[in-house]
GULO-48042 format. One record per residue (C-alpha): residue number from 1; residue in three letters; z, y, x. Coordinates in steps of 0.05 Angstrom, whole numbers, plus 32768, in hexadecimal, padded with zeros to 4 digits. Example, Ala and Ser with C-alpha at 12.3 -4.5 7.8 and 13.67 -1.06 7.14 Angstrom:
2
SITE   nr  rest     w     v     u
SITE    1   Ala  809C  7FA6  80F6
SITE    2   Ser  808F  7FEB  8111
REM end
This chain:
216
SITE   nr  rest     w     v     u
SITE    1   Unk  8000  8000  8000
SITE    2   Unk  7FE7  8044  801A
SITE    3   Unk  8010  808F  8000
SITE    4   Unk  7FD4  80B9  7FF5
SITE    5   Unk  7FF7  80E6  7FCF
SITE    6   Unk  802A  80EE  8013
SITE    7   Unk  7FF2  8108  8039
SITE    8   Unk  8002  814D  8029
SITE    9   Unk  8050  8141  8040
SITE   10   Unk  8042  8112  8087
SITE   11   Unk  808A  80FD  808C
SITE   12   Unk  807D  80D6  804C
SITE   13   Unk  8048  80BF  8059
SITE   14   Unk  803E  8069  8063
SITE   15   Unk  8011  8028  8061
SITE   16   Unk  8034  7FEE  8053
SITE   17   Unk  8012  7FAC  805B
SITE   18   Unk  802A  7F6F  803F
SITE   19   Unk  801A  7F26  804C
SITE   20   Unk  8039  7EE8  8027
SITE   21   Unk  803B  7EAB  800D
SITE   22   Unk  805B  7E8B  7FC4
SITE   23   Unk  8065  7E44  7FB1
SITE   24   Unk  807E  7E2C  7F73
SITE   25   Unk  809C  7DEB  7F55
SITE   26   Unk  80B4  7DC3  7F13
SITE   27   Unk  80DE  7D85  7F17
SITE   28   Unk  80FA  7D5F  7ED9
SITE   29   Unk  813E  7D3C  7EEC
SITE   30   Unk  8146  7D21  7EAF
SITE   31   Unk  8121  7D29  7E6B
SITE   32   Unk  814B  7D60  7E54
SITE   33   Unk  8158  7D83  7E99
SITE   34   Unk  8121  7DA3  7EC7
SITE   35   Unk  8126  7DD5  7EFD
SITE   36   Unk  80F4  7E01  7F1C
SITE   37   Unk  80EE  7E1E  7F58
SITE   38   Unk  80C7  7E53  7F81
SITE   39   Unk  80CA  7E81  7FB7
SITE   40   Unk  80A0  7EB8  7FDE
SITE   41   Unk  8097  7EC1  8020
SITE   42   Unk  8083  7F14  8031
SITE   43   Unk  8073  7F2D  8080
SITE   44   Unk  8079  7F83  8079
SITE   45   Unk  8054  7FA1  80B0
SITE   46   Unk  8094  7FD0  80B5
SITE   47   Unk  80D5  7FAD  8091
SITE   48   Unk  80BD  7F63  80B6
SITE   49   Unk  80CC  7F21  808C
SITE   50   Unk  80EA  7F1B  804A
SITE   51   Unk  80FB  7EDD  8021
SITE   52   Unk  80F9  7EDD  7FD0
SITE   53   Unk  8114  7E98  7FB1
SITE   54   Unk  811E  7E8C  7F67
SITE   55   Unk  8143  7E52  7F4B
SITE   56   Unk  813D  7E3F  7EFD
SITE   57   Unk  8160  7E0A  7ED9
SITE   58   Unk  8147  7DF9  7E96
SITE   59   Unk  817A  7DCF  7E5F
SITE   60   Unk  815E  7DB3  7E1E
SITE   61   Unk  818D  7DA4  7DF0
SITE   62   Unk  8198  7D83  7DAA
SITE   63   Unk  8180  7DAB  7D6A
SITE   64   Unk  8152  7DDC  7D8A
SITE   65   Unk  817F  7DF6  7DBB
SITE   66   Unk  8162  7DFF  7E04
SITE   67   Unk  819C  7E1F  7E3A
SITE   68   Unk  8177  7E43  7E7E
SITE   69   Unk  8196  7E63  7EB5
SITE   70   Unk  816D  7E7F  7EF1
SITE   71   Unk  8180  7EAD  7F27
SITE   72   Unk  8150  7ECB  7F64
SITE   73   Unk  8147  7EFD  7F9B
SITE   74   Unk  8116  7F33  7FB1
SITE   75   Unk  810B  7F72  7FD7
SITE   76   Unk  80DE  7FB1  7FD5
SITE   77   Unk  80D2  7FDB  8007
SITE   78   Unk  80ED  802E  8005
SITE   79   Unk  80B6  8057  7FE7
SITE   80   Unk  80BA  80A8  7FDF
SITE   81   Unk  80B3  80A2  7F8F
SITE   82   Unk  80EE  80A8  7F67
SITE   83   Unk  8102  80CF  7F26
SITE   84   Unk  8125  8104  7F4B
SITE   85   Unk  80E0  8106  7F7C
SITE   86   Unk  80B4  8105  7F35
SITE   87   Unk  80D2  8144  7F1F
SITE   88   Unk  80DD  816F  7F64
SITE   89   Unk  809E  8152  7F90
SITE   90   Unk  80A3  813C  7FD4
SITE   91   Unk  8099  8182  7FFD
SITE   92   Unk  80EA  8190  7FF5
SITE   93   Unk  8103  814D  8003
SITE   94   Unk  811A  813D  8043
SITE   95   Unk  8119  80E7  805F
SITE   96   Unk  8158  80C7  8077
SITE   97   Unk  8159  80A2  80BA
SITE   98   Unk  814C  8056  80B6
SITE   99   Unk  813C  8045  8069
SITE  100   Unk  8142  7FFC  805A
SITE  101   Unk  8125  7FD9  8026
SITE  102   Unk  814C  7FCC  7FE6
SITE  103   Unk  8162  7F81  7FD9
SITE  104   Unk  816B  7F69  7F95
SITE  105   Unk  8194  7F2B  7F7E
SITE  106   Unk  8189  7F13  7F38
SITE  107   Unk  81AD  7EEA  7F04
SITE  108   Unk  819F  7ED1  7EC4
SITE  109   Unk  81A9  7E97  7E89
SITE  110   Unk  819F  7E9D  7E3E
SITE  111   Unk  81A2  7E71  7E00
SITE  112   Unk  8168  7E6B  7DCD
SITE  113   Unk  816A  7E43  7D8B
SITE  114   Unk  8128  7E33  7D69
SITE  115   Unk  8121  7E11  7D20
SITE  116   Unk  80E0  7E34  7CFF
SITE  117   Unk  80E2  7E61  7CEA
SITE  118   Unk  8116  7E7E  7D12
SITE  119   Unk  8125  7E8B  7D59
SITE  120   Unk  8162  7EA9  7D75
SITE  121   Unk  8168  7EB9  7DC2
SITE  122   Unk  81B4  7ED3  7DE9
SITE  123   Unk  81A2  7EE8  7E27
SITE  124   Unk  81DD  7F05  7E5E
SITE  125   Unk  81BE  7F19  7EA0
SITE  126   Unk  81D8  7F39  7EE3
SITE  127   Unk  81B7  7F5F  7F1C
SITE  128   Unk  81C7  7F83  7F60
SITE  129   Unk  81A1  7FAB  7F83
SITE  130   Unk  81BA  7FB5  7FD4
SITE  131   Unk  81A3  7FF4  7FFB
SITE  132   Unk  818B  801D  7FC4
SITE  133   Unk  815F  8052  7FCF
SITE  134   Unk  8187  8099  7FB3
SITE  135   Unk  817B  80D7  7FB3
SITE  136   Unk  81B2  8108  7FD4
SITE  137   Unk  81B9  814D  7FCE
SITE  138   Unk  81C9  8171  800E
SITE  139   Unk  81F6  81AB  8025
SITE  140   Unk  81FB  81EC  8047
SITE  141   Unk  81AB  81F0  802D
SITE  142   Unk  818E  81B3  804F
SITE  143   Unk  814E  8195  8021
SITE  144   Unk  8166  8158  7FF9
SITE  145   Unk  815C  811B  800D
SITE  146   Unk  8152  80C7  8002
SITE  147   Unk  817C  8095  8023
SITE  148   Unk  8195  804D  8014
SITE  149   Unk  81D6  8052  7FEA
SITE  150   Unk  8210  8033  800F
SITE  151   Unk  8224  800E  7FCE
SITE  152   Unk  81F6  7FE6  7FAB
SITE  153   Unk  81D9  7FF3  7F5F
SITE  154   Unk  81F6  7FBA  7F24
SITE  155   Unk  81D9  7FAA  7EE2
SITE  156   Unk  81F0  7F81  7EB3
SITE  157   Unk  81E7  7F6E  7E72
SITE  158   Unk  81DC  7F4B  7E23
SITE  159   Unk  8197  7F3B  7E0C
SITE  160   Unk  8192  7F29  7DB8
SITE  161   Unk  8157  7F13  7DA0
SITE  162   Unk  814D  7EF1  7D53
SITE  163   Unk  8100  7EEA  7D3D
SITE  164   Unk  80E8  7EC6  7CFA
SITE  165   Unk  809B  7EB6  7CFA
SITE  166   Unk  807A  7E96  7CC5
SITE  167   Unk  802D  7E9A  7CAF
SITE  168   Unk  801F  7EE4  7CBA
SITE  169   Unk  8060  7EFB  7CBE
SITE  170   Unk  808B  7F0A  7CFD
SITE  171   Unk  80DB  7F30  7CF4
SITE  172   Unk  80F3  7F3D  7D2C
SITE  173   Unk  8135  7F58  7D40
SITE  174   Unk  8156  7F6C  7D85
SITE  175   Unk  8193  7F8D  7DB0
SITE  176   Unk  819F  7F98  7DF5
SITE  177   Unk  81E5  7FAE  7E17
SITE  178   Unk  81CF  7FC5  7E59
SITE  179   Unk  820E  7FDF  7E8E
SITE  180   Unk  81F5  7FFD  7ED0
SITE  181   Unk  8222  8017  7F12
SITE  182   Unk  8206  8047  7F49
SITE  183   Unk  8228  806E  7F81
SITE  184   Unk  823E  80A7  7F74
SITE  185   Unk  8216  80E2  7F98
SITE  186   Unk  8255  8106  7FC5
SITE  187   Unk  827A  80C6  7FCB
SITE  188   Unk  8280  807E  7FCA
SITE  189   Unk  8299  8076  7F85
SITE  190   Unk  826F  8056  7F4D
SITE  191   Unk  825A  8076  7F12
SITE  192   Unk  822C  805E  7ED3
SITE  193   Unk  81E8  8069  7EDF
SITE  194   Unk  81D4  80A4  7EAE
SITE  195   Unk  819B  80A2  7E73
SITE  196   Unk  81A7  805A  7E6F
SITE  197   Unk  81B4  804E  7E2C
SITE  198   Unk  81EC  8014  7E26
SITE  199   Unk  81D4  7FFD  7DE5
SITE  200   Unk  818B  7FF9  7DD4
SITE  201   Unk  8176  7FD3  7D92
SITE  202   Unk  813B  7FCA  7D68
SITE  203   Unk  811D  7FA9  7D24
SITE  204   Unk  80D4  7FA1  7D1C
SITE  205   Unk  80A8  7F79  7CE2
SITE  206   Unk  8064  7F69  7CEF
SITE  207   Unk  8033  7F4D  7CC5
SITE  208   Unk  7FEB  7F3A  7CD1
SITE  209   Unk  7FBA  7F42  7C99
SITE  210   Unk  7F6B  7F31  7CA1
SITE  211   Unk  7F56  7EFC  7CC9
SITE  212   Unk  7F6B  7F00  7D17
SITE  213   Unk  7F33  7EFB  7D4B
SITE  214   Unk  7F35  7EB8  7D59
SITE  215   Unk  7F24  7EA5  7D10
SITE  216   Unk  7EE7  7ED7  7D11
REM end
């Protein structure tokens, strides 16, 4: 990946190269357990060698009930584009010495149920982010600047999901509880990260009339 835009501001500017590999797996233990596997292999011309597994275990259960629970790792590297770069632009923003790329640990398992017409999904889910990149304000009239937070970023969270489908007819109803922890900007403290909303919910009905495309 090449900055164009960064050629007007050098000290942004970069070209990132990438090169990897992925591999991915199923395996049934047994006829109601199977796991799957995969993992990515990335060489950054600048960050060096990075390894992204991702475990999944998949339960099916009696009456329609399945039980999964995965968990995985990546990494991106810094980049000058954030929301607090969106609104000022890069010309007043200073770089911080040595930026390292974030690292990102994920965990996850949910519950769906499934007798037609219905289907009814729980989902709880975790995630941390190490060396974030932030956004710092500076004193005595230095320019601003981005840096990797000393503490890491957390989400967590509740996923609801209930559908009905039958014939032409799809109700679908959802929630989300979403709690998220940054550094604070002066200090190492945590605060919640603002403008994310901690509930989010919605209720939609669709119905097809006519015939769809594939019956044309």
């Amino acid at each position: 990946f090449r900055c164009v835009l960064c050629r007007s501001v050098a000290r942004f500017s970069y070209d990132y190269r990438t090169i990897g590999a992925f591999g991915q797996d199923e395996i049934a233990l047994a006829r109601r357990l199977s796991i799957s596997a995969s993992g990515r292999v990335d060489h950054h011309n600048v960050f060096g060698t990075f390894a992204s597994p991702k475990v999944s275990a998949l339960v099916r259960a009696d009456g329609g009930v399945t039980f999964r629970v995965s968990g995985g790792r990546g990494h991106i590297a810094p980049t000058p584009f954030t929301e607090e770069t969106d609104v000022t632009g890069l010309t007043p923003i200073a770089v911080g010495d040595g930026l390292r790329p974030e690292d990102a640990t994920s965990l996850a398992g949910d519950v769906t149920w499934r007798r037609a017409p219905f289907e009814i999904t729980g989902t709880v889910f975790r995630s941390r982010i190490a060396h974030p990149l932030a956004f710092r304000e500076s004193r005595a009239g230095a320019p601003p600047r981005l840096v990797n937070a000393e503490r890491p970023t957390t989400t967590e969270g509740t996923e609801f999901i209930a559908r009905y489908h039958e014939d032409d007819l799809d109700i679908i109803l959802t929630h989300m509880y979403l709690w998220s922890t940054e550094q604070e900007a002066d200090s190492r403290d945590l605060r919640e990260v603002p403008l994310n909303p901690r509930h989010t919910a919605s209720f939609d009905v669709l119905w097809e009339v006519g015939a769809s495309r594939s019956e044309e």
